[in-house]
C-alpha positions in Angstrom: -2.9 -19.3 11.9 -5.2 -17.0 14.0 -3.5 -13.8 14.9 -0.3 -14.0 13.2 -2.5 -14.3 9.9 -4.5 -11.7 11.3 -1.7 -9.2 11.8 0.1 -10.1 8.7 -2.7 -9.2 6.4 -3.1 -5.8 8.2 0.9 -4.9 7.8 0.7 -6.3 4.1 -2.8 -3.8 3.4 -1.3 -0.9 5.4 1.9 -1.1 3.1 0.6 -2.1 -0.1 -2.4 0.8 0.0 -0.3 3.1 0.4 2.0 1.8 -2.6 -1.4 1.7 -4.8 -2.2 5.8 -3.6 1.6 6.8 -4.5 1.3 5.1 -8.2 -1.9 7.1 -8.9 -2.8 10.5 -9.1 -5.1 12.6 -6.6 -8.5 11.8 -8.3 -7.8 8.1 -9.2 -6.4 7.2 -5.3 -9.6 9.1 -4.1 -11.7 6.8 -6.3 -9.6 3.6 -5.4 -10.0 4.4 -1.6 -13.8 4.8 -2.1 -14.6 1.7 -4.1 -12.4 -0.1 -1.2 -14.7 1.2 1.4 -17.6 0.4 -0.5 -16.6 -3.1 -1.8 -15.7 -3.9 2.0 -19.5 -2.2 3.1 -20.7 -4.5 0.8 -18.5 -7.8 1.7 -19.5 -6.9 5.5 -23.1 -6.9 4.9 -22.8 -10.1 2.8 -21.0 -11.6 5.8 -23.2 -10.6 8.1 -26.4 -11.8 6.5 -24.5 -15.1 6.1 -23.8 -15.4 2.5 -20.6 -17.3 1.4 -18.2 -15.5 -1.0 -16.1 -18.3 -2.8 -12.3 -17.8 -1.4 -13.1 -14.5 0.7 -15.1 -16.4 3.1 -12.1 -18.8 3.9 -9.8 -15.3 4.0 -12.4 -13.9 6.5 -12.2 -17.0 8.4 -8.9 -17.3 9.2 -8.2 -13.4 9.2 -10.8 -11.9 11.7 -11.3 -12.0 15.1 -14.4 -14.5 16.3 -17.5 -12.6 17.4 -16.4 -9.3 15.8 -18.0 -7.4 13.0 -16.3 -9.0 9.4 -14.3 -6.4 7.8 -14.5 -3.7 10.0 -10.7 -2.9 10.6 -10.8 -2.5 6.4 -13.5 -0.6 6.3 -11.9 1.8 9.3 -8.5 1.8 7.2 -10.6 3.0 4.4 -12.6 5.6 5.9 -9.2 7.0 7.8 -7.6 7.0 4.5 -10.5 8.7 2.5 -10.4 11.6 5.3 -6.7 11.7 5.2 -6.3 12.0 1.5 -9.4 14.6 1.1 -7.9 16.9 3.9 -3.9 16.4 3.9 -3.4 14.5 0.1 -1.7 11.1 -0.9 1.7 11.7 0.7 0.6 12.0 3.9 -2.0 9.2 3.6 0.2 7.0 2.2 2.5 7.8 5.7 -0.2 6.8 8.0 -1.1 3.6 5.8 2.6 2.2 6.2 2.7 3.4 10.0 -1.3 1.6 11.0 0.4 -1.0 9.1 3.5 -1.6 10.5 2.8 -0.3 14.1 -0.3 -2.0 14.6 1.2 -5.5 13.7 4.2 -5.5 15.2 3.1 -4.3 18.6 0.4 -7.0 18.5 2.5 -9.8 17.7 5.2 -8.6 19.8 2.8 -7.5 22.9 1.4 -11.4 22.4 4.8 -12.9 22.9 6.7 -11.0 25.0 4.6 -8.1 26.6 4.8 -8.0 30.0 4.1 -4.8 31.4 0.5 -3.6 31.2 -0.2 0.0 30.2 -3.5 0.5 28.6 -6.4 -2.2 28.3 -4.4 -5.3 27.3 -1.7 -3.4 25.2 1.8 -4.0 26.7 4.7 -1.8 27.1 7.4 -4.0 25.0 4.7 -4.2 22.6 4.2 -0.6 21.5 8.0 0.2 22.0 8.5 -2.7 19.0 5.6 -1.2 17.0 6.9 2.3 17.1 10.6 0.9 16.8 10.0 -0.8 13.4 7.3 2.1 12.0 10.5 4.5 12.4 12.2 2.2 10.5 9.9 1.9 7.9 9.3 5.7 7.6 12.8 6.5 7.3 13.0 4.8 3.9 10.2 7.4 2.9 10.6 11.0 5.1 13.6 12.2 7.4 14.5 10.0 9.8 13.7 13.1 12.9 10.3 13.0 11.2 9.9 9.5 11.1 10.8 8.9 15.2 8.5 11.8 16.0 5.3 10.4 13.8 6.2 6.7 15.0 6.5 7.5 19.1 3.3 9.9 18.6 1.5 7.1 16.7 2.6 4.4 19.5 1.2 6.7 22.0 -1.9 6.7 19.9 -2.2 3.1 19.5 -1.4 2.5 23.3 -3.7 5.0 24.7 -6.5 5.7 22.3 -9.8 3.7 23.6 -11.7 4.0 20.0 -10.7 2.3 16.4 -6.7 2.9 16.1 -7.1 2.4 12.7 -8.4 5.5 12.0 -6.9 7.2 15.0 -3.5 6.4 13.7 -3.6 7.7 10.2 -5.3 10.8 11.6 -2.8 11.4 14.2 0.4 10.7 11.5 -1.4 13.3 9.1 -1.4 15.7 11.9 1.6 15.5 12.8 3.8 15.5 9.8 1.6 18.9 8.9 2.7 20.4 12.7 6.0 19.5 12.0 6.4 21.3 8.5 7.3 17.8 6.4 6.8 19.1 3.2 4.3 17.6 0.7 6.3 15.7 -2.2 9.1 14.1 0.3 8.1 10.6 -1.1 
């Protein structure tokens, strides 16, 4: 399974947090966001100190990397979404869920198969164009389609380029753009 597994459970968290944040209202997606990041603080340090959690531990297993910290790409989703729904509200964080989501995956997958051309660290050219291809996509079911090409070609620049957690980065960089742009709250 390894990093198809991997990948899929990012797309399928990206996607399906920000169809949790759009069902509830401000204060209750605040409060679901925060008991994420704490229940995955808690399941990292459980981890770490080499407890096993019946089913999770099998999950963790097969979805994270070997050698890497357990649960820290969910707990950096978290902590990007907390910031982006306490400075730019639901709409906008449910936007850079579904793009981290979407991008992130595809362009791993597709940078794995068929990614050629090297641009930054190991992440490939035909890659990020597939990840920002198929975020677009995505978006377009949920803001204008102008908006959603700009957001998904800044946020595959992002997750090309950017040397620290894209999983944060991205959600960040979506917010800030649909704001400089003028896409209204309320589109979804």
């Amino acid at each position: 399974m390894g990093e198809t597994f991997r990948q899929t459970v990012h797309l399928v968290m990206g996607v399906l947090g920000a169809a949790v944040i759009l069902r509830l209202d401000d204060r209750w997606a605040f409060v679901f966001v925060s008991a994420l990041l704490v229940a995955q603080f808690l399941l990292c340090d459980a981890f770490t100190r080499g407890y096993d959690v019946p089913v999770l531990s099998r999950v963790m297993d097969e979805s994270e990397r070997t050698g890497k910290v357990p649960l820290k790409g969910g707990i950096a989703y978290a902590a990007g979404a907390l910031f982006c729904l306490a400075v730019f509200g639901r709409e906008y964080t449910a936007i850079g869920l579904v793009t981290v989501g979407v991008l992130d995956s595809v362009a791993t997958l597709v940078g794995l198969r068929f990614g050629r051309h090297t641009l930054v660290g190991s992440k490939s050219l035909e890659g990020t164009i597939a990840g920002a291809a198929a975020a677009a996509l995505a978006l377009a079911f949920l803001i204008p389609w102008w908006a959603a090409a700009v957001v998904a070609a800044v946020a595959g620049v992002i997750e090309a380029c950017f040397p620290l957690d894209d999983n944060v980065a991205i959600q960040v960089g979506v917010c800030v753009v649909l704001a400089a742009v003028g896409v209204g709250v309320g589109f979804v």
